[in-house]
C-alpha positions in Angstrom: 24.2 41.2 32.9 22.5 40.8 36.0 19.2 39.9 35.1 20.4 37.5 32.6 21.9 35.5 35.4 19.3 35.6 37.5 17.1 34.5 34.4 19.3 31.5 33.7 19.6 30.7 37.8 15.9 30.5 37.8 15.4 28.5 34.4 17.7 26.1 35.9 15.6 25.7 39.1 12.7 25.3 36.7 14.7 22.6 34.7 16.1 20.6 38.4 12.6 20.9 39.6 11.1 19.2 36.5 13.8 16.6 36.1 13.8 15.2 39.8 10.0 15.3 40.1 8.3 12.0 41.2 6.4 11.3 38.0 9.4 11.9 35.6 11.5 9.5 37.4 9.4 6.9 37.6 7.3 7.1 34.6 7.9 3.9 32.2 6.6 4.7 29.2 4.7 1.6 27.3 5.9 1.3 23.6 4.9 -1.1 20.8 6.1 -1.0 17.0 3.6 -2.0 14.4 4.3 -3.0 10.7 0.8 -2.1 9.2 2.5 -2.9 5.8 3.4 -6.6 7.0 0.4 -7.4 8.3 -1.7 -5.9 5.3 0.7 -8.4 3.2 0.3 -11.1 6.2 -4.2 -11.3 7.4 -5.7 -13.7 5.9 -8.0 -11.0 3.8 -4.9 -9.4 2.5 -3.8 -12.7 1.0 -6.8 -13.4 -0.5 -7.2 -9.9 -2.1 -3.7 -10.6 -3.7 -4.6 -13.5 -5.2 -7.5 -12.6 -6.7 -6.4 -9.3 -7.8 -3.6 -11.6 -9.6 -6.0 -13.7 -11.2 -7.6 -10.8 -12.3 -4.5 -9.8 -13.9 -4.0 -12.3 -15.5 -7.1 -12.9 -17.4 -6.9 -9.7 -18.5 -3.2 -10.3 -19.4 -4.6 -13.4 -21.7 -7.0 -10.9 -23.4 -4.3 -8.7 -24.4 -2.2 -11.3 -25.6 -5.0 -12.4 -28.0 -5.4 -8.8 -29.5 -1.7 -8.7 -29.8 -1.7 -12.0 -31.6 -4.5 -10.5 -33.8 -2.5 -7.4 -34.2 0.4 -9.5 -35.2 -1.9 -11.5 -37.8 -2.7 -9.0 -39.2 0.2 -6.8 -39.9 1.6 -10.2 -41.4 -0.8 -10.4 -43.8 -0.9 -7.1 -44.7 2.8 -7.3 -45.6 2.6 -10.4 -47.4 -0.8 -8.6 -49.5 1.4 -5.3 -49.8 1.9 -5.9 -53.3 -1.4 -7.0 -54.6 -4.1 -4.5 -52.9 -4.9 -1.6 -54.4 -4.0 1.6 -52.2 -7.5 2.1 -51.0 -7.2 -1.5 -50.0 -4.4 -0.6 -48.1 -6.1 2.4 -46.6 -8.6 0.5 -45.2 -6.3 -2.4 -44.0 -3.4 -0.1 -42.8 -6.6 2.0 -41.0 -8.3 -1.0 -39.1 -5.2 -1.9 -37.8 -4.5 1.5 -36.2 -7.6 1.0 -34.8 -7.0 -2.6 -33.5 -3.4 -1.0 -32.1 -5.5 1.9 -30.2 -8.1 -0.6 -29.0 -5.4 -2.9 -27.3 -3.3 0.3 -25.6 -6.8 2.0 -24.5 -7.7 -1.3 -23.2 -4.3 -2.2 -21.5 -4.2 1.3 -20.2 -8.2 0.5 -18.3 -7.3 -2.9 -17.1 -4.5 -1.4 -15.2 -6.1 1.5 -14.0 -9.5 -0.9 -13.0 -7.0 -3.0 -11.1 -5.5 -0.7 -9.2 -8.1 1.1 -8.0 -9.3 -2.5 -6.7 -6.0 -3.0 -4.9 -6.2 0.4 -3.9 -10.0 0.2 -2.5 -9.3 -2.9 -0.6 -6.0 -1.8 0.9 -7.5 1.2 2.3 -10.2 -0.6 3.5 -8.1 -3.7 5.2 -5.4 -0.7 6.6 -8.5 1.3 8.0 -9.3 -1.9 10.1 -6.5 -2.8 11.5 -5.9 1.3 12.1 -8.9 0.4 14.4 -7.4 -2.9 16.1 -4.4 -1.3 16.3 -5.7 1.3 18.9 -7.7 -1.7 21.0 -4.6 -3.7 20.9 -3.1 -0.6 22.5 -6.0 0.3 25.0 -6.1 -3.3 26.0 -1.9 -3.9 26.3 -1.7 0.0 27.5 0.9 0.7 25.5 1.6 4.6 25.7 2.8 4.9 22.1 2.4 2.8 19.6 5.3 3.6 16.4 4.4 2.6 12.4 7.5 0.7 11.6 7.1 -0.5 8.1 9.7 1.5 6.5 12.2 0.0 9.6 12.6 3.7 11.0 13.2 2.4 13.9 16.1 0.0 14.3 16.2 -0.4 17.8 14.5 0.2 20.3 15.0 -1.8 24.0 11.7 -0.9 25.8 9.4 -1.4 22.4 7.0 -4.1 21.9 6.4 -5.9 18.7 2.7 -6.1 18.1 2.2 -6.9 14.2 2.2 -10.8 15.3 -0.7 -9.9 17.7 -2.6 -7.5 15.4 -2.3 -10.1 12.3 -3.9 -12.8 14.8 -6.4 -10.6 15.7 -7.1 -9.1 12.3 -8.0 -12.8 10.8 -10.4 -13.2 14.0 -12.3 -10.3 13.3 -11.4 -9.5 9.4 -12.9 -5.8 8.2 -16.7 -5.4 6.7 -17.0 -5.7 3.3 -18.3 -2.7 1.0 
């Protein structure tokens, strides 16, 4: 009993000491929230990569909608030569379009895959660099924390900054090296 009360008597000194130091009391902590999200959606690059990726998209889109329409032929005039082809015929006919139907899903399935590995190439690449502006802009401001706040974790906050304004500006001044 004893020695557990002179333990908690000298954590407590420990604990008074700490929080009436100089440095605790007057430390003001620098903080800045950043929405790497909003201003990957925001530079100037990030827009451009969107667009293109969406023409992209939809080209591709177009070609798929051309083998469907083939598809579509197809089947139709299978079913309206149903009744005069021989079996064989219809083999052949019925086997081709299978292969037509596999050929649009294979090719559906690698335009997707194609364009996200794009969007995913230059995301990384845009994020990376403003990652890197990110830690100037807080060297530069000396901000002592700087938060990610994309998914709005925080809601509040009175002492933090706002920097994604800043970073975006910045960002378009000095965009990332291509690959």
């Amino acid at each position: 009993m004893r020695r557990s009360g002179i333990f908690t008597l000298v954590l407590l000194f420990f604990v008074f000491l700490g929080f009436s130091s100089p440095g605790y009391a007057t430390a003001q902590e620098k903080i800045a929230l950043v929405s790497l999200q909003k201003a990957l959606n925001d530079v100037n690059e990030g827009k451009q990569v969107k667009a293109t990726l969406k023409a992209d998209f939809d080209a591709k889109q177009k070609q798929l909608e051309s083998l469907k329409t083939e598809l579509k032929k197809m089947r139709d005039d299978l079913d309206k030569q149903k009744m005069v082809l021989s079996e064989d015929a219809l083999k052949t006919k019925a086997g081709e379009m299978q292969t037509k139907f596999m050929d649009l899903q294979n090719r559906a399935v690698q335009y997707e895959n194609e364009l996200k590995k794009k969007e995913a190439e230059n995301a990384d690449r845009i994020l990376a660099h403003l990652k890197t502006l990110t830690v100037q802009l807080a060297k530069d401001k000396q901000y002592d924390l700087v938060v990610e706040n994309s998914a709005d974790i925080v809601i509040y906050s009175a002492k933090a900054e706002d920097i994604t304004a800043e970073l975006i500006r910045r960002y378009n001044s000095s965009p990332a090296p291509k690959k």
